[in-house]
N, C-alpha and C positions, 0 to 999 in steps of 0.2 A: 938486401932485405932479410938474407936470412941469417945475417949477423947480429938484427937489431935487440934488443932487449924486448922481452917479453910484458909488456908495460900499456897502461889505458892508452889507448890513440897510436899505436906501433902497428895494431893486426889489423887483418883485411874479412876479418868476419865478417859473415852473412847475416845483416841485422832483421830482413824480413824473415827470420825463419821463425816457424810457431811448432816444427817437432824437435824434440831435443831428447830424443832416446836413444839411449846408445845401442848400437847393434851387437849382437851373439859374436859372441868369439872363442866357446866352448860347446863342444858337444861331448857324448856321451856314447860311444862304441863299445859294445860288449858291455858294458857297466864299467868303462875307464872314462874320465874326462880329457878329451883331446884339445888342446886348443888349433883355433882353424882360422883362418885370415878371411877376416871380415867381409862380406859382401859390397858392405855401403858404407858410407859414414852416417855421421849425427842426423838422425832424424831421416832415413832414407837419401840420402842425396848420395851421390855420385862421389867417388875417392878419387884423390889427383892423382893417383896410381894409373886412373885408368884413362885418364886424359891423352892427346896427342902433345903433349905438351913436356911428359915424360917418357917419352920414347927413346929408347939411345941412339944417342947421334950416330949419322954414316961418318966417312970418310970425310972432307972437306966439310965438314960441320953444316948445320943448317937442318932442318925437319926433313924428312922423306916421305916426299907428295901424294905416293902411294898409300900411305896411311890417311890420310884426309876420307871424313866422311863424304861420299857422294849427296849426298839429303844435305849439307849446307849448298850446295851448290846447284841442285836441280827439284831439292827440293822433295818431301815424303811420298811415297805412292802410296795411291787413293785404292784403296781394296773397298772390295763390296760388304755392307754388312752379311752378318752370318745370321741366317734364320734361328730364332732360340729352338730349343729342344722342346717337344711336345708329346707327352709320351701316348700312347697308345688310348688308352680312357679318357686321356681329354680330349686327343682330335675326333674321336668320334662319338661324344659325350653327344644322348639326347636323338642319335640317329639311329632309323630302324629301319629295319626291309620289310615290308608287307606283300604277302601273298594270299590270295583265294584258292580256296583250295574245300573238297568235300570228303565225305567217307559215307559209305556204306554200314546200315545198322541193321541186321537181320531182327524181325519180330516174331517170335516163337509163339504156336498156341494163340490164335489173330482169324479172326474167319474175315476178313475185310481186308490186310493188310499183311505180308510177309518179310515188307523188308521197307526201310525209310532213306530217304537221301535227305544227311545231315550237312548244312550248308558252314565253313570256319575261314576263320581269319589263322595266317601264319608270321606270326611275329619272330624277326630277329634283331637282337640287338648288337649291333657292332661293338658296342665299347664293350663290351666282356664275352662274346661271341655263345651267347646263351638264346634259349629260343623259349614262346610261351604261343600255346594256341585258345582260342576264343570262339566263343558260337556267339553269334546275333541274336538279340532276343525274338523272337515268335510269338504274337499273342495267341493264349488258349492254345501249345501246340500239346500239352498232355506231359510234357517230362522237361526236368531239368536243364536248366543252361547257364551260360557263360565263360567260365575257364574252365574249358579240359582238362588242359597239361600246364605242370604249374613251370615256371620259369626257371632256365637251369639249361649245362650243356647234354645235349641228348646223344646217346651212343652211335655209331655210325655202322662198326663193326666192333662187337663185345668179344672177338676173340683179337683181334691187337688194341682192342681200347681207343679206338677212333673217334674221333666227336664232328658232329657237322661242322660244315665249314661254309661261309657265304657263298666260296667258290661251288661249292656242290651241289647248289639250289637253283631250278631251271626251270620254266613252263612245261606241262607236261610229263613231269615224273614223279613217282612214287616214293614218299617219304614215310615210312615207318617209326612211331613214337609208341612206348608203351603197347603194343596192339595194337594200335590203330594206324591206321595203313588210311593215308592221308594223299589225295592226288590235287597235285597244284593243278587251277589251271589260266591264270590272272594272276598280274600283280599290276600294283597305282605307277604313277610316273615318276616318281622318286629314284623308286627300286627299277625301274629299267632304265634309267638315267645313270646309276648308278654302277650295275655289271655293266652296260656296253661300254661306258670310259674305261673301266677295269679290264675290256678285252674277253668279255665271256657273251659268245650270242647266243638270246633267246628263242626259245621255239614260237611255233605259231601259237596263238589264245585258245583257247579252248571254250566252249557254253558248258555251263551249269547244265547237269540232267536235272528233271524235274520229278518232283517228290511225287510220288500218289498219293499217300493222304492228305497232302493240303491239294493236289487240283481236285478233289471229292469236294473238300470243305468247299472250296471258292464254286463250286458248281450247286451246291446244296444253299448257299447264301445269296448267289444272284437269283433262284428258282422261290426261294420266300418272299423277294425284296426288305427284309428286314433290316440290314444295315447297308446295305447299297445306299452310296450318295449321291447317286447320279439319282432316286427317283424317293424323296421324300416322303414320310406317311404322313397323313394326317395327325398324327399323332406325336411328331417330333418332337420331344422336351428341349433339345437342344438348340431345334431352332425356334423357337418358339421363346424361349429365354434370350440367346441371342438378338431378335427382334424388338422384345417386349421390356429390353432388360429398364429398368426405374423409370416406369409409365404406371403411371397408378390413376384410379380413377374415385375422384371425391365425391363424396357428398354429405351434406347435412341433415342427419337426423334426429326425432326425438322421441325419448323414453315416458308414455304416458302413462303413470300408477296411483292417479291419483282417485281411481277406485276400490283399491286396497285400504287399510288404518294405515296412515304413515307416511304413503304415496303423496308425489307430487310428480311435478313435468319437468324433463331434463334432457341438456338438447346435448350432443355431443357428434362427434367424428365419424365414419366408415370410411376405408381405404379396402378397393380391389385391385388389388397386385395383378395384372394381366401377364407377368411372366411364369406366373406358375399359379392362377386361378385361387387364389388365397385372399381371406380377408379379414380384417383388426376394426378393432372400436376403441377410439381413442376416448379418454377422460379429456371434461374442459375446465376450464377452472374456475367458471361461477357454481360448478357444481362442488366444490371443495370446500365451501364453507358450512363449518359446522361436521366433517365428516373426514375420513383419513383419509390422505394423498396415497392414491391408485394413478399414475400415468395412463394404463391401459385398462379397460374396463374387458376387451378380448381381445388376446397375442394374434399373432397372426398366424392363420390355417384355415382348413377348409372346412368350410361351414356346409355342413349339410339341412337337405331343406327338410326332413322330418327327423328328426335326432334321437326320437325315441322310438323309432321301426327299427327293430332286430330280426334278423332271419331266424328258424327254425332251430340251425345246426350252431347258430351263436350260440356260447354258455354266456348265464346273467351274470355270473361270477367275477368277469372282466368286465372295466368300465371302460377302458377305450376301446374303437373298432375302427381297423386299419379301414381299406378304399373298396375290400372284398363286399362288407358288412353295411357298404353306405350304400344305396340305391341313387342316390343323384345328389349335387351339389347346388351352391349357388351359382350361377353365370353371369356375367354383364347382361342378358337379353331379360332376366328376370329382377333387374335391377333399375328399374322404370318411377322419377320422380310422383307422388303422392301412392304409391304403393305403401304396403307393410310387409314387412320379414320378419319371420321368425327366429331368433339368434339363442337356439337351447333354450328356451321356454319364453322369453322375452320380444315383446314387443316393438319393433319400430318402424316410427314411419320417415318416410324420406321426405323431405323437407325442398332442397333444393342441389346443384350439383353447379362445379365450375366450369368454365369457359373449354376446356380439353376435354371435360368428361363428352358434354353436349358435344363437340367437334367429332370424337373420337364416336360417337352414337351414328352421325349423322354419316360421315365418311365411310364406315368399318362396317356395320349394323344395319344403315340405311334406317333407322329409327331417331325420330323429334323427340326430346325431351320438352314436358310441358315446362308449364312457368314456373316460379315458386308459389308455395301453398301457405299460405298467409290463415295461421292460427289465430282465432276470436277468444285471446284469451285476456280475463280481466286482469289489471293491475293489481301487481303486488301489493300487497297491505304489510306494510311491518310494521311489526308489534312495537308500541310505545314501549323502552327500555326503561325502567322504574330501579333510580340510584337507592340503591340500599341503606340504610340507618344506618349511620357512625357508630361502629362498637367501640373506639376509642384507643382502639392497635394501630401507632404512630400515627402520621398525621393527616389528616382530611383529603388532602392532595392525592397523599399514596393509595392511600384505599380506595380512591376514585380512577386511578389509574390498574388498581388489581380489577377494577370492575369492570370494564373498557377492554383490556387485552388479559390473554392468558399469560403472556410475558410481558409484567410490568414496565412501562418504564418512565423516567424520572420526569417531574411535572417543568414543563417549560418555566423557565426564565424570564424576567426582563433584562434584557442584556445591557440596555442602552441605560435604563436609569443607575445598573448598577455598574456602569464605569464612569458616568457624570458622578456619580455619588460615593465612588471607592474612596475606603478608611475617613468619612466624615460620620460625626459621630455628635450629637446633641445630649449633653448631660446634665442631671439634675440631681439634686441630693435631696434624699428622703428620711422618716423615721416611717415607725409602725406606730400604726393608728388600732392599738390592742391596749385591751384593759385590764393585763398584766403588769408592775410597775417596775417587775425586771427589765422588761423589753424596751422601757420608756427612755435610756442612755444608749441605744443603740442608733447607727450613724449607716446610712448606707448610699452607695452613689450609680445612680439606674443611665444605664447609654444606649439610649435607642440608633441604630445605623441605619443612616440614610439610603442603604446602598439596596439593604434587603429586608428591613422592616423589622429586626429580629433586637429584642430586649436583652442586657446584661446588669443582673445587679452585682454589685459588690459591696462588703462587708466593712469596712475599717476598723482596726483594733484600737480599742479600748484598755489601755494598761490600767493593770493590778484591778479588773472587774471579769475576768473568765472567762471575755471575747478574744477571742481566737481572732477572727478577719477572715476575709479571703473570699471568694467566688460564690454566692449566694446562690445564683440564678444563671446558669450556660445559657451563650447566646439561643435564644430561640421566638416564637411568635406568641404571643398571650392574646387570647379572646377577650371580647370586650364583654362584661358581666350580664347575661341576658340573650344572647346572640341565638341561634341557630344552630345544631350544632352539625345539622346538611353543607348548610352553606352559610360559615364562619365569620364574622367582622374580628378584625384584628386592631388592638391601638395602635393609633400614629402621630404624629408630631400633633397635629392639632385638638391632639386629645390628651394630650399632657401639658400643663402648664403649672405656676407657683398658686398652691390649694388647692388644685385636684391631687383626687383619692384613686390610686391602681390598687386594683383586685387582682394579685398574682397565685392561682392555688392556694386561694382561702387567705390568705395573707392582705392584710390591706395597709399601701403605703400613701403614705400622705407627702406631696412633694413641698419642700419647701423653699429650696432654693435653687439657681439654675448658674449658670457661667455667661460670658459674655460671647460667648460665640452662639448661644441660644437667640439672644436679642439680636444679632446680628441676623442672622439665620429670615427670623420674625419681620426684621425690615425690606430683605430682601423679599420675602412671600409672601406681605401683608395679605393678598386673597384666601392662605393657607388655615389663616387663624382668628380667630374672635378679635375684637378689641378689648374682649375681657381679661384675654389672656398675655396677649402685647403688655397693657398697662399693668399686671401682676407684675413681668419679669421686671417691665422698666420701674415698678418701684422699689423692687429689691435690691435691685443695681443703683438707682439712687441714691438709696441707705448705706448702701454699701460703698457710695463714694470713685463705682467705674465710670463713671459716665459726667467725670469734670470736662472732658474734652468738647463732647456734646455737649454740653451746656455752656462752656465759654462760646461756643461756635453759634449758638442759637445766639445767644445774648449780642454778639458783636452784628449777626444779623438786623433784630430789633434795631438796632441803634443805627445801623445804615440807612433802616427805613424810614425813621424817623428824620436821620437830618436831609434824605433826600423831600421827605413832605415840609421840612421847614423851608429849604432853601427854595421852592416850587412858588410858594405863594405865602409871604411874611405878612401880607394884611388880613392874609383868613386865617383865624387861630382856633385851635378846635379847643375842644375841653381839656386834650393830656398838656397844650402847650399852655393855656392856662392856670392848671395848675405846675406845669413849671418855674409858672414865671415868680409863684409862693414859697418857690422849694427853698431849703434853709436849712443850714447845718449848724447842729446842736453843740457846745461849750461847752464842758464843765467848769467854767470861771464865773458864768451866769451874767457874762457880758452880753449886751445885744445881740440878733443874730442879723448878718451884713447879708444884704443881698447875693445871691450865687453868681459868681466869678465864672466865664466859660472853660469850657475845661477842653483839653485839647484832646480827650478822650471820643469826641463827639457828644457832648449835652447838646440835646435842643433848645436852652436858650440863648435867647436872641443878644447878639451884641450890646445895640444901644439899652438894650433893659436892664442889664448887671451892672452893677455900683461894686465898686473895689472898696471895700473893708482896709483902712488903714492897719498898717501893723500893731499887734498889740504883743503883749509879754507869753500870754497865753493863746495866741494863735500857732495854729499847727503850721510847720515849714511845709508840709506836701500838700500840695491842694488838688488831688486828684482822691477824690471817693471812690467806698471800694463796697458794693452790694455784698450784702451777708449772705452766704450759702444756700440758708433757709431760705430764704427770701426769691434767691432767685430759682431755687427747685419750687418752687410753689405758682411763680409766672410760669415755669418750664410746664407747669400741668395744669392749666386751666387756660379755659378759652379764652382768656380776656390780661394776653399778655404785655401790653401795651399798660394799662391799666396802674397792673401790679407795679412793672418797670418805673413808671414815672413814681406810685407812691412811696417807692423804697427813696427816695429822695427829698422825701418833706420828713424832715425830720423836728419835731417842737422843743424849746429850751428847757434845758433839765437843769437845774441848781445844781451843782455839787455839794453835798452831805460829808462826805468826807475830804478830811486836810488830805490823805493818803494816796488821792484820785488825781496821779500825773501821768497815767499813761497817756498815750496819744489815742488810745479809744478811747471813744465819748460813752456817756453811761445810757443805757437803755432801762426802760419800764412794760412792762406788760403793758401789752395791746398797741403798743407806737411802732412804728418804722424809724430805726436806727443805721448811719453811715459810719464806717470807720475807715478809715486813715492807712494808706500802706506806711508799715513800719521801717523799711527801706527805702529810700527816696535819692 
């Protein structure tokens, strides 16, 4: 192998390896570069140098067995882990040795007292073997406390520089800081837990000597009873809160002034606080109309029962007077339903109380609360409110709403008609009805919305006459001329129609024509409108040639009715079939005229009645008549449609006057009913 060529696929490299840094093979001695034989190979691994593999052969060749690793064969020994290293401040991070311990304080110049036993705490703290001492707070003990000595190692002996040491702290002995000469004589269970595993025994405990100025105090305190707990005063605030804490006791009173100018009667709140004898007067809120919101009418505190009795040694100069100044308060027991109190000059009387108040009288007081006190007072009278005269500052609505509240707001809607009615809009065209003769080519077009009642006119321009166009009148509401101007009528659909006159700010339009969605509008709400005004539109739309649809429609009716009356009963013939049976169509050739041919349009004459007209030169090829316009707009408008229909078909023989007269319509004369001929067939 080790002749092969050094070539891909020859070596026996390590393909899992991921370090491939080569190892040092110079150092640096004295500031000379040495070079030194390698540790390891590529990337930390192991050199076949150091293998069993290159070892030099003994004598009869073959490995020598005493070089063999033991650990392939028996395998690695199991050592115990090794504890890590923990230095000093952190294994005893946070622990501390406490002892009790006192000192002696001499009192100089003291007729009661010459010397105090000062009771301390002795802190040590291990992890930096520093010490700090503490006194226990004392209430009221006359002098300062807490830390003594502040924290830090304390000398032990200042001539070799000695510092204490946990070892050298013991029940029983004498430790000197600063001056102070410290005698332990206790410590907690920690710190005895602590030296006896360490191998250091403790003396015996010691008691606390006792201070003389506090067994005075505690002898002086039990001999008052004033803070003694074992025997209560009467007069305990603490427990007396404790007990009483949010108990309150209601009742319902009222304010009567309505013997004063101004005065009326006003019923409102009292709350007795029973945990500390205090009491408030609450505002109600029917007394807040008309008058500024006050929650409380009296905070809460002690009401006293004469407010204006001042002692002697009072100055008048000060207006409040603490509890020295008051002679008596209010109490629950003077707070008895149909009574009166006096609340700093003010009158009330108690009205009634609730369910705990009464409980609380009955259990606590041993006093019944009467019943409630049922005031004979007459009903209210309010004054009629009288709407103000319109001054004409925006519109009727709003100023009815500034009248009503101090903060306006906007006049109710109909909501429903105006989403039935959104963006429909009824339009008519007008002039000005002015007797200026400028104004007399002006064109304008008025759209009342259905939605919300409100008018638009607009302008249309007139080229090369100096009208402009455009927006006449913004949407808004117009009064009808004569109105009220409290309470306003406004125009509405049924008050516009073709020949009425709108009165717009002095302006007067005259309508004269309308669209066909107005007529529509009209049929849909006949109840909405005159038939004076129906029949305006529908004659302008006649003239105007919208309404052929309705008219073919009406007319194809007529005629169904007709031949359903002919075909019903053929021996009873009334008057119109009578003169059907006359009807005759006019010639211009001044040939006979041939009896009428039925037409498959529906005529109502009868079969057997009609005689077929031989062919002539001058008969028409389409034998289907065709009612003149006029003719049928004029059945279309009179009650007597039938009538008309049938005469538009008797038509009398006209000579022809002139050689020139070959159209297929026949000639007409004033005052005859005349048929013509479709000219498509």
């Amino acid at each position: 192998m080790e002749g092969l060529p050094k070539l891909p696929g020859n070596d026996f490299a390590n393909r899992l390896r991921q370090k491939h840094h080569v190892p040092q093979s110079f150092k640096y001695i004295n500031g000379y570069p040495i070079p030194v034989r390698p540790e390891c190979g590529l990337g930390g691994e192991r050199l076949n140098e150091d293998s069993i593999q290159f070892c030099p052969v003994s004598s009869g060749g073959g490995n020598d067995t005493v070089l063999y690793d033991p650990i392939l064969t028996y395998g690695r020994v199991r050592h115990l882990p090794v504890k890590p290293y923990r230095p000093h401040f952190v294994l005893y991070d946070q622990k501390t040795l406490k002892f009790n311990a006192f000192f002696r304080q001499s009192v100089p110049e003291s007729a009661t007292e010459t010397f105090r036993i000062r009771y301390v705490h002795i802190l040590y703290f291990l992890e930096d073997d520093t010490m700090t001492v503490l006194e226990p707070t004392i209430e009221n003990c006359g002098y300062p406390q807490g830390r003594l000595v502040r924290r830090g190692k304390k000398l032990k002996n200042a001539d070799r520089e000695e510092f204490y040491h946990w070892k050298d702290l013991n029940i029983g002995i004498d430790v000197e800081m600063h001056g102070y000469v410290f005698h332990i004589t206790d410590c907690d269970a920690y710190t005895k837990e602590f030296l006896l595993s360490s191998g250091i025994e403790l003396n015996e405990i010691e008691l606390l000597p006792p201070d003389p100025a506090m067994n005075e105090r505690s002898i002086s305190q039990r001999q008052t009873f004033r803070h003694h707990k074992m025997y209560p005063v009467p007069d305990d605030k603490l427990r007396k809160y404790l007990e009483y804490q949010g108990k309150v006791l209601h009742f319902d009173c009222v304010l009567d002034e309505r013997d004063r100018e101004g005065g009326e009667l006003m019923t409102y709140k009292l709350f007795y606080y029973l945990e500390d004898d205090t009491v408030s007067i609450k505002e109600l809120k029917e007394n807040q109309e008309g008058r500024d919101y006050f929650p409380m009418l009296l905070r809460k505190q002690k009401l006293p029962k004469n407010w204006k009795e001042n002692p002697v040694s009072h100055p008048s100069i000060f207006l409040e007077k603490s509890d020295a100044e008051v002679s008596e308060y209010y109490s629950p027991r003077d707070l008895i339903v149909g009574t009166t109190i006096f609340a700093y000059g003010r009158k009330f009387l108690l009205l009634d109380c609730d369910g705990f108040t009464r409980c609380y009288y009955e259990k606590a007081l041993k006093i019944t609360q009467p019943d409630r006190v049922r005031l004979d007072s007459s009903p209210k009278r309010t004054p009629r409110q009288e709407i103000p005269t319109y001054l004409g500052l925006g519109t009727p609505e709003d100023s009815l709403a500034s009248h009503h509240s101090l903060v306006p707001k906007s006049p109710k809607k109909d909501v429903i008609t105006y989403l039935v009615n959104v963006n429909k809009f009824l339009r008519y065209g007008c002039v000005l009805d002015t007797a200026h003769p400028e104004d007399k080519i002006r064109r304008f077009v008025l759209s009342l919305s259905l939605a919300d009642g409100t008018i638009t006119i607009m302008e249309s321009s007139i080229d090369n006459s100096g009208i402009r166009g455009g927006r006449f009148l913004s949407p808004r509401k117009i009064w009808l001329p004569g109105c009220n101007p409290d309470e306003p009528e406004y125009y509405t659909a049924k008050d516009i129609y073709i020949g009425a006159t709108i009165v717009v700010f002095a302006h007067r339009f005259k309508i004269v024509s309308a669209d066909l969605y107005v007529y529509r509008y009209m049929q849909a709400h006949p109840e909405m409108f005159s038939p004076t005004a129906i029949d305006s539109v529908r004659s302008y739309l006649l003239a105007e040639g919208h309404l052929n649809d309705d008219l073919r429609q009406a007319t194809e009716e007529e005629y169904r009715k007709l031949e359903a009356t002919a075909a019903a009963g053929e021996e009873e013939q009334d008057e119109v079939q009578k003169r059907l049976a006359g009807f005759a169509i006019g010639d211009s050739s001044g040939a006979p005229s041939p009896l009428p041919v039925p037409s498959p349009r529906g005529s109502p004459v009868p079969i057997e009645d009609s005689i077929i007209r031989a062919p002539g030169p001058t008969e028409h090829p389409c034998p289907h008549p065709i009612i003149p316009d006029e003719e049928l707009r004029k059945a279309y408008h009179t009650n007597e449609p039938d009538d008309l229909a049938i005469q538009a078909y008797r038509v009398p023989e006209i000579q022809s006057t002139s050689p020139q007269h070959a159209s297929p319509t026949h000639g007409m004369s004033k005052g005859t009913k005349t048929v013509r001929f479709q000219d498509v067939c």
